[in-house]
LUMNUMI-603046 format. One line per field, with one value per residue: z, y, x of N, C-alpha, C in turn; residue in one letter. Coordinates in nm, 3 decimals. Example, Ala and Ser with C-alpha at 12.3 -4.5 7.8 and 13.67 -1.06 7.14 Angstrom:
residues 2
npz <- [0.780 0.708] $
npy <- [-0.569 -0.225] $
npx <- [1.319 1.285] $
capz <- [0.780 0.714] $
capy <- [-0.450 -0.106] $
capx <- [1.230 1.367] $
cpz <- [0.780 0.787] $
cpy <- [-0.330 0.003] $
cpx <- [1.320 1.290] $
residu <- [A S] $
***
This chain:
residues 283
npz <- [-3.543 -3.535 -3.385 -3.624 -3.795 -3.621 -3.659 -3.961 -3.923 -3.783 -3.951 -4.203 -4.112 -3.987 -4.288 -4.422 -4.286 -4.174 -4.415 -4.447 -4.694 -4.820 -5.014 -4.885 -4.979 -5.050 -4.779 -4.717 -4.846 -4.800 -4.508 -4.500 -4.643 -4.442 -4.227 -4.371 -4.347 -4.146 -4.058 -4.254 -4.148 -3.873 -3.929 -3.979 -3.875 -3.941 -4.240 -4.275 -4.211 -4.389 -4.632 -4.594 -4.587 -4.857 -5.038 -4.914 -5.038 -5.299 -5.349 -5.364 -5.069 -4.986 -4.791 -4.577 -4.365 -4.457 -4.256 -4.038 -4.135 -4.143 -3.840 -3.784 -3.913 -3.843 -3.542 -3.585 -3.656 -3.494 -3.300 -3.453 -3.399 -3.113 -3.076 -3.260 -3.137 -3.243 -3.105 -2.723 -2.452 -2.282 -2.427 -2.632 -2.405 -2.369 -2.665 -2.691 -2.500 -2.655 -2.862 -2.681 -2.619 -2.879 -2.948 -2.813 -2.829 -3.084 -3.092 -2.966 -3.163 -3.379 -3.239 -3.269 -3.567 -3.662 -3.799 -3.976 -4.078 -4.309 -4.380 -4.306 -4.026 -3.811 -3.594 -3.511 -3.284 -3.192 -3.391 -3.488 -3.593 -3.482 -3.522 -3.583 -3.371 -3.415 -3.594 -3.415 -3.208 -3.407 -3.457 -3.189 -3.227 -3.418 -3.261 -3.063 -3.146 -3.348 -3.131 -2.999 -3.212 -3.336 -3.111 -2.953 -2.737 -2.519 -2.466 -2.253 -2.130 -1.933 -1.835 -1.707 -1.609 -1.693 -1.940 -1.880 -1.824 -2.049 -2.213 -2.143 -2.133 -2.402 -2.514 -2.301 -2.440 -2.735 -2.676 -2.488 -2.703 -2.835 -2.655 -2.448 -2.646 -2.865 -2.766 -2.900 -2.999 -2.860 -2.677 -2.850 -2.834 -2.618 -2.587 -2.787 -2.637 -2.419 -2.465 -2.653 -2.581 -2.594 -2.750 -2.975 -2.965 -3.206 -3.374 -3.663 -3.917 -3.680 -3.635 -3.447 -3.419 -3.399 -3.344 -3.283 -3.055 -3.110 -3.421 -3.516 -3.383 -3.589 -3.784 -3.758 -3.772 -3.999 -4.187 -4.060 -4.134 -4.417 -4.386 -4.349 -4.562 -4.741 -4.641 -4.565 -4.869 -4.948 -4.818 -4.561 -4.329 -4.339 -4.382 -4.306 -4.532 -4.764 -4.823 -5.145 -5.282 -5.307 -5.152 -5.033 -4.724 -4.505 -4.443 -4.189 -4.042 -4.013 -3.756 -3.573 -3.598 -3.547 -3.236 -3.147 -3.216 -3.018 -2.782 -2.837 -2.809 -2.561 -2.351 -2.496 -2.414 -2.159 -2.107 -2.175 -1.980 -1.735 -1.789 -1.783 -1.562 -1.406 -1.490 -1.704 -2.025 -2.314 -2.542] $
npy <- [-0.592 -0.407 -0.178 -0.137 -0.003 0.194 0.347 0.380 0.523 0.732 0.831 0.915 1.129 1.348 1.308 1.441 1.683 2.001 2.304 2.588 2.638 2.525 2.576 2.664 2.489 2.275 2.176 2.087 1.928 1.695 1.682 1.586 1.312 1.212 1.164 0.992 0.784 0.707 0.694 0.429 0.265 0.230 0.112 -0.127 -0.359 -0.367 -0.292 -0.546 -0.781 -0.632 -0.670 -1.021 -1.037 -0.953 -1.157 -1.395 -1.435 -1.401 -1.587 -1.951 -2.128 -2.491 -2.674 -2.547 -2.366 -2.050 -1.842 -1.970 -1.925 -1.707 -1.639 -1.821 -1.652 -1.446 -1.443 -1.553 -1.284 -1.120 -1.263 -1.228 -0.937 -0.870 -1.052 -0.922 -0.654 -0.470 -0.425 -0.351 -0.579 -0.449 -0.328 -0.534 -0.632 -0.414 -0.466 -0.723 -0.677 -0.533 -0.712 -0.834 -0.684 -0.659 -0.865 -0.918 -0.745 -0.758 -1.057 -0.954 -0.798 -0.970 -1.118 -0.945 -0.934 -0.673 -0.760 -0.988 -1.308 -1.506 -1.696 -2.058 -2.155 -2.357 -2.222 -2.047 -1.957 -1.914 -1.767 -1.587 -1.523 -1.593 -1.452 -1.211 -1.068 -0.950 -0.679 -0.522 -0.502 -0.452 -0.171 -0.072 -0.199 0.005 0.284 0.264 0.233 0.462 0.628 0.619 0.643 0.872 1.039 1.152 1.350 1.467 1.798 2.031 1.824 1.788 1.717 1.474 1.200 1.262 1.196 0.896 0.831 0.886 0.727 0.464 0.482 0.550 0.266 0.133 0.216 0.117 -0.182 -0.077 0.055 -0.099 -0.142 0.071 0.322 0.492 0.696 0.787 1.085 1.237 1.142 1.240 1.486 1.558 1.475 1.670 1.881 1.813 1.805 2.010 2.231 2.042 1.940 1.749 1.688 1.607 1.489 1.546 1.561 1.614 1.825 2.009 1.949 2.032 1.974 1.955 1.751 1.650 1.667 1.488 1.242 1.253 1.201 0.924 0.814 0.832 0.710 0.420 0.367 0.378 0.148 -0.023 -0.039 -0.175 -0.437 -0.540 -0.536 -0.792 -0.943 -0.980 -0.950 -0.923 -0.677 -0.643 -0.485 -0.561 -0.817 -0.899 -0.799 -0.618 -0.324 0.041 0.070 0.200 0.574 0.661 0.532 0.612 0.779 0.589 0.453 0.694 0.766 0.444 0.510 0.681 0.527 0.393 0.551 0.658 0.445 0.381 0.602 0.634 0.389 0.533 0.762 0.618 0.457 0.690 0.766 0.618 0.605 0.510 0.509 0.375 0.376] $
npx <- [-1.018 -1.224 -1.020 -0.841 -1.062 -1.093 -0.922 -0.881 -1.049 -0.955 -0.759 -0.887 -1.029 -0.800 -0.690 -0.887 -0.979 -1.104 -0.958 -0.765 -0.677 -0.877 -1.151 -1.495 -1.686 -1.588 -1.442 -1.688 -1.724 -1.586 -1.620 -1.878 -1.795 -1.613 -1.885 -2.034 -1.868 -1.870 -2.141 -2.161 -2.053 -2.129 -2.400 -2.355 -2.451 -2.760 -2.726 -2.587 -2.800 -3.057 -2.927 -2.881 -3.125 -3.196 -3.070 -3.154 -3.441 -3.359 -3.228 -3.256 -3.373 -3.308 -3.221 -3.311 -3.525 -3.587 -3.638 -3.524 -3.264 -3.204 -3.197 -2.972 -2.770 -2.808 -2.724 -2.449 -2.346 -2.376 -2.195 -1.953 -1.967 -1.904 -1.642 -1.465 -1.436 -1.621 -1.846 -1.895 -1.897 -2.107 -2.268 -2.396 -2.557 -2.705 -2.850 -2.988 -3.169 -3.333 -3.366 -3.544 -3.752 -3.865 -3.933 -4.147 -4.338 -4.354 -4.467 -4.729 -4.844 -4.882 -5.029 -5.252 -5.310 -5.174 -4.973 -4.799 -4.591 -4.562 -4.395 -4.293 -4.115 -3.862 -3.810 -3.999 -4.244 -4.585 -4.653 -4.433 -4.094 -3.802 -3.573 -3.705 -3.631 -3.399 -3.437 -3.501 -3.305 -3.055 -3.118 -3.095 -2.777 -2.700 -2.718 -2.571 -2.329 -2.280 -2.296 -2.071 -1.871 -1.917 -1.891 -2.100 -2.252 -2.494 -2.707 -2.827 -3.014 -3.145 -3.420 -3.418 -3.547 -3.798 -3.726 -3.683 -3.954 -4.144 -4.019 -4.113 -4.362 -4.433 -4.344 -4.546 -4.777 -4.795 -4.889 -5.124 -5.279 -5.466 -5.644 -5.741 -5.769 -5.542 -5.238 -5.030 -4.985 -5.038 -4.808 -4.635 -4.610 -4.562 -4.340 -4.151 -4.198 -4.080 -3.826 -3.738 -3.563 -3.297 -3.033 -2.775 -2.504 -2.182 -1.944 -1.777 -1.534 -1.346 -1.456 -1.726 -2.008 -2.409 -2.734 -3.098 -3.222 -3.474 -3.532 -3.347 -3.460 -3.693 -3.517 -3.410 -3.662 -3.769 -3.588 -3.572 -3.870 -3.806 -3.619 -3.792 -3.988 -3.801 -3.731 -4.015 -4.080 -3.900 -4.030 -3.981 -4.139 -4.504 -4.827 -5.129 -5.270 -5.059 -5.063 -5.211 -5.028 -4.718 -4.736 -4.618 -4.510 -4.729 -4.717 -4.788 -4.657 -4.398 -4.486 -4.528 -4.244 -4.053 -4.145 -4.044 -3.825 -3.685 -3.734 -3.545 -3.328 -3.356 -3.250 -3.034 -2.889 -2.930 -2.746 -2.510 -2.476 -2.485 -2.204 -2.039 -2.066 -1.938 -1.704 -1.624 -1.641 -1.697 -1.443] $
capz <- [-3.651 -3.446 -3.406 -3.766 -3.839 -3.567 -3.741 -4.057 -3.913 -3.755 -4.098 -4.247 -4.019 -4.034 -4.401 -4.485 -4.160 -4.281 -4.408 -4.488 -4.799 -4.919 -5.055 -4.815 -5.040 -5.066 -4.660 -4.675 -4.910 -4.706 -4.366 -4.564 -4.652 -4.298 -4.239 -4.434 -4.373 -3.978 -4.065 -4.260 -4.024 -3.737 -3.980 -4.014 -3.854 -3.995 -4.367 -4.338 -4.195 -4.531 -4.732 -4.597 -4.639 -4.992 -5.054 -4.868 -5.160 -5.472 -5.358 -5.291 -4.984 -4.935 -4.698 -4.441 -4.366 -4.468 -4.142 -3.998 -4.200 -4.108 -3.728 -3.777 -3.997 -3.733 -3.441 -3.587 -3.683 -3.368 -3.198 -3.475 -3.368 -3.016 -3.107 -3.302 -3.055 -3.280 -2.959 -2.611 -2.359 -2.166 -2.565 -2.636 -2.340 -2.424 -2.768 -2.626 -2.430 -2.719 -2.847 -2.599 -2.642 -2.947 -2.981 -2.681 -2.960 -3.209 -3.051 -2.949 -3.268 -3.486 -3.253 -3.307 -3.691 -3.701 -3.986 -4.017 -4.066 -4.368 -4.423 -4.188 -3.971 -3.722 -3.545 -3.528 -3.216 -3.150 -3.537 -3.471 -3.620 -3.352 -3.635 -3.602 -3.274 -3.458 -3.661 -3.272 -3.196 -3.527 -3.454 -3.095 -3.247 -3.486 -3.167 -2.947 -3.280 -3.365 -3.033 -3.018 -3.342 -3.329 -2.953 -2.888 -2.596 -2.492 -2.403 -2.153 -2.111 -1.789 -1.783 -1.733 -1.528 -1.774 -2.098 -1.858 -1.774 -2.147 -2.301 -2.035 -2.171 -2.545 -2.506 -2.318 -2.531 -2.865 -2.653 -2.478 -2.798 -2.866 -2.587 -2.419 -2.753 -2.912 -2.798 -2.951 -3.068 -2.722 -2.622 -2.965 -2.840 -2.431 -2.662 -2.826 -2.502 -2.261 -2.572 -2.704 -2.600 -2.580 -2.856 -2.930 -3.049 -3.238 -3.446 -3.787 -3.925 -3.655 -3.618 -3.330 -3.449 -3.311 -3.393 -3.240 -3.035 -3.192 -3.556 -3.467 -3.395 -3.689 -3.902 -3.783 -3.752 -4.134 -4.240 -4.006 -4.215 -4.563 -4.431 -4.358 -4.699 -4.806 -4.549 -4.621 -5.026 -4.979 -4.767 -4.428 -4.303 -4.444 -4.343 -4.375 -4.698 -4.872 -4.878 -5.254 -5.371 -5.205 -5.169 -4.962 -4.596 -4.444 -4.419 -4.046 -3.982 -3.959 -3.602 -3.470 -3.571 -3.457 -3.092 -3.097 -3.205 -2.853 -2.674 -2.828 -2.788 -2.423 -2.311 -2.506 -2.321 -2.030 -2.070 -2.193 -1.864 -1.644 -1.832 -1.783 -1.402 -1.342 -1.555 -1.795 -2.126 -2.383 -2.652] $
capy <- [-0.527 -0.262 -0.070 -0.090 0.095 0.327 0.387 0.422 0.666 0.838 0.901 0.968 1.248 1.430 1.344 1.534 1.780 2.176 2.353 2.735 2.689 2.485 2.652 2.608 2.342 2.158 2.133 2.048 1.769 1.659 1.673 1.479 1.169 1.138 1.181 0.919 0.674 0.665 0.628 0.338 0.149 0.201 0.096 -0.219 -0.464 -0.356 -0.336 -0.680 -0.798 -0.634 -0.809 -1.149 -1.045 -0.978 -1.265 -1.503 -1.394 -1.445 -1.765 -2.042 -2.208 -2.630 -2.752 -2.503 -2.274 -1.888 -1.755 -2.045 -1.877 -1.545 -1.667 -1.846 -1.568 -1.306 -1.478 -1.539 -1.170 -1.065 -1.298 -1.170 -0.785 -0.863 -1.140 -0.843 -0.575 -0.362 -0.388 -0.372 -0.601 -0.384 -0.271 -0.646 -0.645 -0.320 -0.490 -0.815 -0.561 -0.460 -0.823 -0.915 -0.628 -0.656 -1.012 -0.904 -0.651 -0.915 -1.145 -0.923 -0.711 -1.088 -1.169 -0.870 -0.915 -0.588 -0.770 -1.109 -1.393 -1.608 -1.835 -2.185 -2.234 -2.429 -2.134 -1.970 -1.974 -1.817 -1.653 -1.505 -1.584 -1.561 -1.400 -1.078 -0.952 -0.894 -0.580 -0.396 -0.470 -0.352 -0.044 -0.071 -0.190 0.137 0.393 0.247 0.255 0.598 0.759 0.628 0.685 1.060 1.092 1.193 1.419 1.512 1.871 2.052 1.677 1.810 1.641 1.270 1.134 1.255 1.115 0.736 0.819 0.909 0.620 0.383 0.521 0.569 0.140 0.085 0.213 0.051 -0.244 -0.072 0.137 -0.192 -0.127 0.171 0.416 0.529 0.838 0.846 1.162 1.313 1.123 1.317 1.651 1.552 1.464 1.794 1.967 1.803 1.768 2.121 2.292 1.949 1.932 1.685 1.742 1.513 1.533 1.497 1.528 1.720 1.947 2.016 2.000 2.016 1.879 1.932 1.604 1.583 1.609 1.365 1.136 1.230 1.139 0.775 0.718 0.831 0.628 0.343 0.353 0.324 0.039 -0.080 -0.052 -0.279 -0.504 -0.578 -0.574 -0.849 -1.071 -0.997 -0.971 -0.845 -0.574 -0.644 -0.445 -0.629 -0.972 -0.927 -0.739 -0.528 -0.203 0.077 0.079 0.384 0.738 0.731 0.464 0.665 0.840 0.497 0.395 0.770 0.709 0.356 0.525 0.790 0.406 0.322 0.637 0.668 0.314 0.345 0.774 0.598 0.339 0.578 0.820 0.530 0.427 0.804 0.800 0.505 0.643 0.379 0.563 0.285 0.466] $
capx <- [-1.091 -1.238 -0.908 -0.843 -1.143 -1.094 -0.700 -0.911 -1.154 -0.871 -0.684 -0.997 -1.074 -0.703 -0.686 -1.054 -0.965 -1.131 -0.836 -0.803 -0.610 -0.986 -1.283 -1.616 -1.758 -1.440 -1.424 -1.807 -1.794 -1.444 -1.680 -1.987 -1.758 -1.638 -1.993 -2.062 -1.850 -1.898 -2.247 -2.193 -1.972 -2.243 -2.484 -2.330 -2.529 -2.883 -2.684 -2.580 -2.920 -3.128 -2.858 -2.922 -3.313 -3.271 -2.987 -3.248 -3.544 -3.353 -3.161 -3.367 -3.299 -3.376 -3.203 -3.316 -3.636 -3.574 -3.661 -3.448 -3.159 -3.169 -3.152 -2.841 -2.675 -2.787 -2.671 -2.309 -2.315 -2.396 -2.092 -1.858 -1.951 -1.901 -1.534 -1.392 -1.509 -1.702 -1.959 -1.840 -2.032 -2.225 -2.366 -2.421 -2.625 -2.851 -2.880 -2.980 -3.254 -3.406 -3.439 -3.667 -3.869 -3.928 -3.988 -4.261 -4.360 -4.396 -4.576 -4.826 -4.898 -4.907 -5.152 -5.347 -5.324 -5.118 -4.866 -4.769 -4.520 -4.609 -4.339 -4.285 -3.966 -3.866 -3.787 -4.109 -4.298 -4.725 -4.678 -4.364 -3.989 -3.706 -3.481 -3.731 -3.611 -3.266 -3.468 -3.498 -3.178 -3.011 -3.128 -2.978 -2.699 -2.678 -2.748 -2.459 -2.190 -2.257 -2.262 -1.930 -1.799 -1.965 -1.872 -2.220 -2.314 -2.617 -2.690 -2.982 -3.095 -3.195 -3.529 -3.403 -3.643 -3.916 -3.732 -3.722 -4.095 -4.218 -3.995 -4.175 -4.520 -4.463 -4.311 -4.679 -4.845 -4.785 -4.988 -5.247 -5.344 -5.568 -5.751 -5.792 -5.706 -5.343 -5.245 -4.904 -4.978 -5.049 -4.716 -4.548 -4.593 -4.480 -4.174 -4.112 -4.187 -3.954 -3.680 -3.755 -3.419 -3.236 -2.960 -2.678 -2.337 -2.134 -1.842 -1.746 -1.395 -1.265 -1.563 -1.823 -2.147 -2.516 -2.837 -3.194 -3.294 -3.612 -3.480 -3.286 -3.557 -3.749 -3.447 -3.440 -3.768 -3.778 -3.479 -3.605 -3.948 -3.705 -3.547 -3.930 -4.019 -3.737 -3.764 -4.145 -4.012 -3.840 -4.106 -3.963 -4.290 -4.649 -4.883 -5.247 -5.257 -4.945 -5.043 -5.201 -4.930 -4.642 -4.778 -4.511 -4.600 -4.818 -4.688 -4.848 -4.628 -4.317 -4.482 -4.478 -4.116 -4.043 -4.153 -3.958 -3.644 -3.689 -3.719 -3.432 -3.252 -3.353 -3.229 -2.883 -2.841 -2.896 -2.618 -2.364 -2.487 -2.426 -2.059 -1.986 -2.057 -1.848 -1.585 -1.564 -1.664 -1.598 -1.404] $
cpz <- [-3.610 -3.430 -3.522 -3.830 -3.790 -3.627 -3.872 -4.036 -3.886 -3.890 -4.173 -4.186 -4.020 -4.162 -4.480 -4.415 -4.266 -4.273 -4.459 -4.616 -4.881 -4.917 -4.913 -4.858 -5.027 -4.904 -4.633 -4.700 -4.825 -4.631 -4.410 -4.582 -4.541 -4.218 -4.211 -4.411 -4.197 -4.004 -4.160 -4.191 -3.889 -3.772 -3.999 -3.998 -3.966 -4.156 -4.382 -4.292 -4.368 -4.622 -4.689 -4.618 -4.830 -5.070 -5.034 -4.978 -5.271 -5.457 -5.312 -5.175 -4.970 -4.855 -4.543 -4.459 -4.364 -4.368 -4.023 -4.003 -4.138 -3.962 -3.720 -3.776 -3.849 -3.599 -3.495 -3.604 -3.577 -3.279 -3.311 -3.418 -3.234 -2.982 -3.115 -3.236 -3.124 -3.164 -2.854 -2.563 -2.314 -2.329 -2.605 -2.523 -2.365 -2.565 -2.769 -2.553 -2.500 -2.841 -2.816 -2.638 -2.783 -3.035 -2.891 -2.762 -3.072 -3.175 -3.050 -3.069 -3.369 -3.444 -3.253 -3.474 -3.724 -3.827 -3.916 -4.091 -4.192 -4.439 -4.294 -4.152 -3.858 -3.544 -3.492 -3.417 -3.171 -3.293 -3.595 -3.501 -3.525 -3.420 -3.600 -3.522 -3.294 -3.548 -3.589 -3.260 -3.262 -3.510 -3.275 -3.142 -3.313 -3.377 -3.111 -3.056 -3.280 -3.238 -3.015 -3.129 -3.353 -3.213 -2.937 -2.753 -2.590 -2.435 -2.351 -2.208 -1.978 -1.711 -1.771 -1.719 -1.642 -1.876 -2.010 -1.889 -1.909 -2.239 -2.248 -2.126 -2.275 -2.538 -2.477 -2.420 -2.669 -2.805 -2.556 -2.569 -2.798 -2.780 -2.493 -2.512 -2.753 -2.892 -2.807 -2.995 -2.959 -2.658 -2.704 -2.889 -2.708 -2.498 -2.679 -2.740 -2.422 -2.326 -2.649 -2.741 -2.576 -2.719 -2.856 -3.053 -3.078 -3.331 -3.563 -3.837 -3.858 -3.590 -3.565 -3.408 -3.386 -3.379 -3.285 -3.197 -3.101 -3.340 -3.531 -3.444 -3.487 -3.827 -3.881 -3.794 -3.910 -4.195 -4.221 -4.113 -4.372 -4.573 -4.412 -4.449 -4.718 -4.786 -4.591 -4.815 -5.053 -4.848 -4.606 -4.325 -4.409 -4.358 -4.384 -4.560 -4.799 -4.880 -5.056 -5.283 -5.248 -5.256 -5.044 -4.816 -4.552 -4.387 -4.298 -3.994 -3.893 -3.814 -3.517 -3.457 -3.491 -3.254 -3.070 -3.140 -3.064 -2.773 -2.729 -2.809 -2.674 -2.365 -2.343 -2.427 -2.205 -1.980 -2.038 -2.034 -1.735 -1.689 -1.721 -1.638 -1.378 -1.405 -1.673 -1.917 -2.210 -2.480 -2.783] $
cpy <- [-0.387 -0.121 -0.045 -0.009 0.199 0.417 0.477 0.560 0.775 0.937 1.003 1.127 1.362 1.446 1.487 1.659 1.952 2.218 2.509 2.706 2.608 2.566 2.588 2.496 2.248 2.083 2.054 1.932 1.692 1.594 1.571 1.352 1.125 1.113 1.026 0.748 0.639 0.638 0.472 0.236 0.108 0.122 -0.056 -0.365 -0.445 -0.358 -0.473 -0.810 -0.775 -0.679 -0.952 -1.119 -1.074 -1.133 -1.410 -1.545 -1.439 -1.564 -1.867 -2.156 -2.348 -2.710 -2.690 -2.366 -2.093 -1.803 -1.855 -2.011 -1.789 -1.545 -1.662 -1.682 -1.475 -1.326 -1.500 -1.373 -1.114 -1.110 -1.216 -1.021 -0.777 -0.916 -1.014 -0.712 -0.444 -0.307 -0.447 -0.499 -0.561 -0.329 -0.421 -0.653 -0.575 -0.379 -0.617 -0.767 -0.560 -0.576 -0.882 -0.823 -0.572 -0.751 -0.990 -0.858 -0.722 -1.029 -1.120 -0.863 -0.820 -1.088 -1.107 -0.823 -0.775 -0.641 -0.915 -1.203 -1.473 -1.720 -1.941 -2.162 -2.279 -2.335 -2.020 -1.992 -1.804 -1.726 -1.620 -1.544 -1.604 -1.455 -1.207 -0.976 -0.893 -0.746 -0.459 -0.384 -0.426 -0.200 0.025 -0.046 -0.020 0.260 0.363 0.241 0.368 0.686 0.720 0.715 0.854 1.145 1.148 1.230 1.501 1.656 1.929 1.940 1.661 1.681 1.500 1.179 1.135 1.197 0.937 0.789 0.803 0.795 0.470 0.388 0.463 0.368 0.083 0.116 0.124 -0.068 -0.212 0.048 0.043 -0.196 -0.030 0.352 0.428 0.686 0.856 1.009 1.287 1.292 1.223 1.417 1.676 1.547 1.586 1.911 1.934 1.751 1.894 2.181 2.201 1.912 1.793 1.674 1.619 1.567 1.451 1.456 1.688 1.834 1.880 2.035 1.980 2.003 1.888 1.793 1.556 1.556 1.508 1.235 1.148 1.154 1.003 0.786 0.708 0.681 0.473 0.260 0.315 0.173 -0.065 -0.182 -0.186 -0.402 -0.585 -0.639 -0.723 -0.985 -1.070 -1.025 -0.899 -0.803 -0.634 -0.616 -0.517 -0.747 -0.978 -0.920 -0.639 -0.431 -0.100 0.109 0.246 0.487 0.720 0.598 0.536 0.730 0.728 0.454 0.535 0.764 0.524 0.424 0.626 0.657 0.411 0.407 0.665 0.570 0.347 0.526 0.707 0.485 0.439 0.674 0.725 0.500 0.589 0.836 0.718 0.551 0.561 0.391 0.422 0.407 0.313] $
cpx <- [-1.137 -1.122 -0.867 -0.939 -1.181 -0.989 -0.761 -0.972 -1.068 -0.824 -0.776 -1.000 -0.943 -0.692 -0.752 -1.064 -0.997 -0.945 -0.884 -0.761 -0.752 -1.104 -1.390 -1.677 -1.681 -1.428 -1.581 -1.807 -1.693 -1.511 -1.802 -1.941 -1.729 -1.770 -2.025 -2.012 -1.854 -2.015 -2.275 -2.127 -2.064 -2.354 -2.455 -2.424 -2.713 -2.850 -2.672 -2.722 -3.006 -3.042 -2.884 -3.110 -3.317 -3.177 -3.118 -3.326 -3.479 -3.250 -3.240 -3.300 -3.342 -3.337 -3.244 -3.436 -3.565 -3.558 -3.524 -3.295 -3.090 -3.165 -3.034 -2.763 -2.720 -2.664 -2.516 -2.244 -2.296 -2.246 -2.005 -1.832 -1.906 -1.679 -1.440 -1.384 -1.545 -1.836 -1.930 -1.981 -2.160 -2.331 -2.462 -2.561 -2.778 -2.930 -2.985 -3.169 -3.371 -3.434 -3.548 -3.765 -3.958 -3.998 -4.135 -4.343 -4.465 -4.519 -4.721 -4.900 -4.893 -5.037 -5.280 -5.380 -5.222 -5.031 -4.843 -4.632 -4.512 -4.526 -4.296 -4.094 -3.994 -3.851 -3.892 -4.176 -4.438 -4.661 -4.541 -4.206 -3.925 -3.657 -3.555 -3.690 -3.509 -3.298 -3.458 -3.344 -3.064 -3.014 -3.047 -2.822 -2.573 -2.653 -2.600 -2.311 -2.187 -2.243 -2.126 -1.856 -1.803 -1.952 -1.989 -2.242 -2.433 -2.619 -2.816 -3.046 -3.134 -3.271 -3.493 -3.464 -3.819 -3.859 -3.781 -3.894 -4.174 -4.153 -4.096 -4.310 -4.514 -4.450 -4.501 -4.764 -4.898 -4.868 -5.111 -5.340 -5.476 -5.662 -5.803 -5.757 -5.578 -5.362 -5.076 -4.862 -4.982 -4.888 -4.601 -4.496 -4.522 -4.328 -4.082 -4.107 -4.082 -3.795 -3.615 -3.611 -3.328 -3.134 -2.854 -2.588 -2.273 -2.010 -1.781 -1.640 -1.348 -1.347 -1.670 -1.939 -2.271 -2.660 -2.982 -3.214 -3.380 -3.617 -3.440 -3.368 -3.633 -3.665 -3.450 -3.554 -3.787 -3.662 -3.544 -3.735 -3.934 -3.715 -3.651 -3.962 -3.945 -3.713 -3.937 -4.149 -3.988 -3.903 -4.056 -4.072 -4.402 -4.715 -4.980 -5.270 -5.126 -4.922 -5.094 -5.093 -4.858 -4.678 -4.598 -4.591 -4.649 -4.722 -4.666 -4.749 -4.472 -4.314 -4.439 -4.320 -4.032 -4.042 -4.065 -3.850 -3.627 -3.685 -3.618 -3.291 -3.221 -3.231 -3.075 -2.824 -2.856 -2.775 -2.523 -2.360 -2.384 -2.257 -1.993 -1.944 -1.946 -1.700 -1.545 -1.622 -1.569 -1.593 -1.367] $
residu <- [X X X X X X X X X X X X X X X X X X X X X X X X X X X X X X X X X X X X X X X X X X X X X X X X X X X X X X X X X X X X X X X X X X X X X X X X X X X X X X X X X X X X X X X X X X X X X X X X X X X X X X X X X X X X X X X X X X X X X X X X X X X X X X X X X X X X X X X X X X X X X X X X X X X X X X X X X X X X X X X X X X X X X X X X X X X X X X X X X X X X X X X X X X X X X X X X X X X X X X X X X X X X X X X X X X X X X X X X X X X X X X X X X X X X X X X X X X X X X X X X X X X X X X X X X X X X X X X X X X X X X X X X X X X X X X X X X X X X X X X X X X X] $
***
C-alpha cells in the first residue's frame, strides 16, 4: 500500500510539476493540491481516529464500552499502518514513545481535575481510557509521515542540545505547573530564541520550499487545538467547563498544545538525525 501511494504521490508531483507554458496561479493551485494531498495521507491516522470518535457518538454501541471500542479500532489501525508499511519500525517505536507519555499525561492531569473521562470501560484504569494515549501518538504518527513525504530538513538547527534540553523542560513542566507555577510562557520565548533563525525546507510538487520553525509550531499547535474542539464535540473527553454543555475549548489552550507539538517535533528530529547518521534514511 505504501508504495502505491508513494507511485501516486510520484505522478501527482510530475503531473502538477510548475510549468512555464502555466500562469503563476495555475502552478500555485497545481503546488497547493500536492500540498494537500501529502498532508492528507500523513494525516491519516489522526483522520481515521476523529472518524471512529464521531462514528462511536452517533452509533450506539451494546455489546461493547465506547472507550473499549476506540482501543480496539486504534490498535488494529496502528498494526495495519505498520503491516502495510505506511510506518517503518523504528517510527512505530517513536509513536509507541509518545503513548506512554501521554497516557503519563493523562493520568496525571485527570487526577488533577484538569478534564475528564466520563464514560465506563473496561479499559479504563485511575480515570483514564487506554484508547487516549492514541491522541499523542496520532500526532507522532502525523510528524514522522510528513517529514517523509515532504523530505523535511532541518536548517541552522545548530542548537541541538538546547532544543533536547527545552523539550525535556517544556514535557516537565505541564506537571510541575501544579506545583511550583507554569512558566510555559517563559519556556515560549527560550523557544523563539534558540529557533529564531532555524527554518525547514520541504517540498511540494517538485519545489524547495522553507518555513520558519516556529510558525511551524504555531500551525500545529493551532490545527492540533481544531482537532481539540472536535474531539471534545464529540465526548472524547470533557474540560471542567463542558460538562453542562459543550462549550469550544480555551484560546490559551493552543500555547499548551503549541509547546507539546516542539516535544513532539523534537523527539521525531531526533530520530530522523539519528537514521541520517547511520545512513539509513527511511524513504
Amino acid at each position: 500500500m505504501d508504495t502505491s501511494i508513494f507511485k501516486l504521490q510520484t505522478w501527482l508531483e510530475q503531473r502538477l510539476r510548475p510549468r512555464a507554458e502555466n500562469s503563476v496561479w495555475h502552478n500555485r493551485i497545481n503546488e497547493l493540491l500536492v500540498f494537500g494531498y501529502k498532508n492528507a495521507v500523513s494525516c491519516l491516522f489522526p483522520v481515521i481516529i476523529f472518524s471512529l470518535l464521531a462514528l462511536s457518538k452517533i452509533i450506539p454501541l451494546s455489546a461493547i464500552p465506547r472507550y473499549d471500542f476506540l482501543l480496539a479500532c486504534c490498535l488494529l489501525v496502528q498494526a495495519i499502518l505498520y503491516i502495510t508499511k505506511l510506518e517503518t519500525g523504528r517510527e512505530v517505536l517513536v509513536i509507541c514513545l509518545f503513548h506512554i507519555m501521554g497516557l503519563c499525561m493523562e493520568w496525571f492531569k485527570v487526577y488533577h481535575h484538569s478534564w475528564s473521562y466520563p464514560e465506563d470501560a473496561y479499559t479504563k484504569f485511575f480515570g483514564v481510557p487506554l484508547y487516549s494515549g492514541f491522541m499523542y501518538a496520532s500526532v507522532a504518527s502525523f510528524m514522522c509521515q510528513a517529514w517523509r513525504r515532504f523530505d523535511l530538513e532541518m536548517e541552522q538547527w545548530s542548537l541541538q542540545w538546547a532544543a533536547l534540553i527545552l523539550g525535556i523542560a517544556i514535557y516537565i513542566n505541564f506537571f510541575t505547573q501544579h506545583y511550583i507555577g507554569d512558566y510555559r510562557w517563559w519556556l515560549a520565548v527560550l523557544v523563539i530564541v534558540a529557533f529564531f533563525k532555524s527554518k525547514v525546507a520541504f517540498t511540494t510538487n517538485t519545489v524547495r520550499r522553507r518555513m520558519p520553525v516556529v510558525l511551524s509550531f504555531i500551525l500545529i499547535g493551532f490545527f492540533i487545538w481544531l482537532a481539540e474542539n472536535i474531539a471534545t464535540f464529540f465526548g472524547a473527553w470533557k474540560y471542567a467547563h463542558q460538562h453542562d454543555a459543550w462549550k469550544t475549548v480555551h484560546v490559551q489552550k493552543i500555547g499548551s498544545w503549541v509547546l507539546m507539538a516542539i516535544v513532539s517535533y523534537i523527539i521525531v528530529a531526533e530520530l530522523k538525525f539519528a537514521e541520517k547518521k547511520l545512513g539509513k534514511v527511511t524513504k
